[in-house]
C-alpha positions as a LaTeX table, in Angstrom:
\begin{tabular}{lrrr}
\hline
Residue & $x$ (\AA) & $y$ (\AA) & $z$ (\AA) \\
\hline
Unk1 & 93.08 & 99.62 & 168.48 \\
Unk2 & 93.98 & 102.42 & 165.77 \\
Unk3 & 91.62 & 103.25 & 163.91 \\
Unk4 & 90.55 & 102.47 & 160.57 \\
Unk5 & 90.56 & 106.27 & 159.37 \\
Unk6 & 94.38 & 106.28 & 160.66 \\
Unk7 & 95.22 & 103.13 & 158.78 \\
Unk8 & 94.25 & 105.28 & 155.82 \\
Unk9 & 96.05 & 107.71 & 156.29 \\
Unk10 & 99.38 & 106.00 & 157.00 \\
Unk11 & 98.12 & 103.98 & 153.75 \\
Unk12 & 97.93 & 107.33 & 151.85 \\
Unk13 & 101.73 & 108.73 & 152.53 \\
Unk14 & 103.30 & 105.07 & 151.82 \\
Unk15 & 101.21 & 105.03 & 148.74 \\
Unk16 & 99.54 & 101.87 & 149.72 \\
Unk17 & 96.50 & 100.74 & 148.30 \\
Unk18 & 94.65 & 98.18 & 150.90 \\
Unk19 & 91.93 & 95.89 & 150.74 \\
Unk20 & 89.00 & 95.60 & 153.44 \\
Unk21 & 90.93 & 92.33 & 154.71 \\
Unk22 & 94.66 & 93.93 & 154.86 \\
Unk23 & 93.03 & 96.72 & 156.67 \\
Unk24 & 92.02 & 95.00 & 159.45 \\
Unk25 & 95.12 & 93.48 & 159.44 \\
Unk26 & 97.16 & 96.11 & 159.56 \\
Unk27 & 94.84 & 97.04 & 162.46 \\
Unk28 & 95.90 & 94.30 & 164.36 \\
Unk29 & 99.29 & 94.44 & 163.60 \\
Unk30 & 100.03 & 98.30 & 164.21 \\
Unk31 & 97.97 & 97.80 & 167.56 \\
Unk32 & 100.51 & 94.87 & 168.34 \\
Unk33 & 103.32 & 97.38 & 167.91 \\
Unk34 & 102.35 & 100.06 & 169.51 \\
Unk35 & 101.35 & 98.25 & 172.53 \\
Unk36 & 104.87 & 96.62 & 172.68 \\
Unk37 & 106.42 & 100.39 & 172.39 \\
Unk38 & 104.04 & 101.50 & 175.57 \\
Unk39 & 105.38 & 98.09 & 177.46 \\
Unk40 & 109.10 & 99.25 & 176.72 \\
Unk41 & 108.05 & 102.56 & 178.15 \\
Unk42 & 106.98 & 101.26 & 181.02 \\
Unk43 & 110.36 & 99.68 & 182.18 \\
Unk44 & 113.08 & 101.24 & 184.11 \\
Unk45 & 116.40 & 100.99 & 182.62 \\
Unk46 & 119.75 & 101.78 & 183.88 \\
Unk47 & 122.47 & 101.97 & 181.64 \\
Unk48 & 126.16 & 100.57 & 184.06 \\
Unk49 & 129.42 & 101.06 & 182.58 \\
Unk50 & 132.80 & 99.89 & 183.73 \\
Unk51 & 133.94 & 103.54 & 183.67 \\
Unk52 & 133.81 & 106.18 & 186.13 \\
Unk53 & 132.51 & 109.49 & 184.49 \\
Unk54 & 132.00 & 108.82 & 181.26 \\
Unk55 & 131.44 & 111.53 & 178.95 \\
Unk56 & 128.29 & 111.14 & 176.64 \\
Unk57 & 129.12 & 113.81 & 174.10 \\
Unk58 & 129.73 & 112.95 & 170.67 \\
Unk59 & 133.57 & 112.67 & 169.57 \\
Unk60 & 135.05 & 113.85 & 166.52 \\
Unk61 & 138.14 & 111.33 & 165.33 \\
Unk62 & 141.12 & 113.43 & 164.18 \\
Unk63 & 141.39 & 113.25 & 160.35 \\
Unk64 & 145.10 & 112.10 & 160.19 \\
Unk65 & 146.85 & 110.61 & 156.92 \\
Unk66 & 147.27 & 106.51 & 157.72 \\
Unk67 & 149.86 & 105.64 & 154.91 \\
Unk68 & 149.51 & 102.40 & 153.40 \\
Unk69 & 151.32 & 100.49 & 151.61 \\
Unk70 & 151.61 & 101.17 & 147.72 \\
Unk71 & 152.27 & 97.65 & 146.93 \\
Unk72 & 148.42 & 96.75 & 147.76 \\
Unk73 & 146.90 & 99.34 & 144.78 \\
Unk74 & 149.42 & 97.84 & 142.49 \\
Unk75 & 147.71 & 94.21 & 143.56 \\
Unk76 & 144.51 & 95.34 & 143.26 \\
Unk77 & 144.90 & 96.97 & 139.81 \\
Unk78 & 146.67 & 93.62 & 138.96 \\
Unk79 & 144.11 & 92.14 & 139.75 \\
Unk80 & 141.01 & 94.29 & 137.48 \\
Unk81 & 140.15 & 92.39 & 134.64 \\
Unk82 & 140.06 & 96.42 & 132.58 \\
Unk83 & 142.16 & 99.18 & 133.57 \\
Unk84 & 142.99 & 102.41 & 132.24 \\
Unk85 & 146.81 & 103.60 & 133.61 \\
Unk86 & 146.23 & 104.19 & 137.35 \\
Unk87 & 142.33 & 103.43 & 137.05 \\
Unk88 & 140.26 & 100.63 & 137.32 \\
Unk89 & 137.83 & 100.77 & 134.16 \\
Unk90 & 134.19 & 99.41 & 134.70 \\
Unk91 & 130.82 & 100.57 & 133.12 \\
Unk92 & 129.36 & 103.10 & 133.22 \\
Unk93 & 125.74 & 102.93 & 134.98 \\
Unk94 & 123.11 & 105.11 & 134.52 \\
\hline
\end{tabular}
């Protein structure tokens, strides 16, 4: 079970203030999840693809113009209830 000084101290840096009862229950329930992330650990897992050789390094999409068609901004504008020439107007939030 963690303990109770740890509790505090996770407590601390989410700026948690805890009474003696949510203590123990966050005790429990921190205990409960760690001990789920040590079963997970545990298992053997084997990943099976339908592909042959499969690279596993990340892939960059080629930044290419898709043209649509002009006809759906001049919908959508139709459609603002406040717009300023090309613009949609809303307010401003701060």
């Amino acid at each position: 079970m963690i303990s109770k000084e740890k509790i505090s101290h996770i407590a601390k840096l989410a700026r948690l203030e805890l009474s003696e009862a949510e203590y123990e229950k966050m005790q429990k329930d921190l205990s409960g999840i760690l001990d789920y992330f040590k079963l997970l650990k545990q298992q053997k897992t084997q990943v099976k693809t339908g592909k042959k050789n499969v690279d596993t390094k990340n892939r960059i999409r080629k930044d290419e113009v898709i043209m649509k068609n002009a006809q759906l901004a001049d919908n959508i504008l139709a459609l603002a209830p406040e717009r300023k020439e090309r613009y949609i107007k809303v307010k401003s939030i701060l």
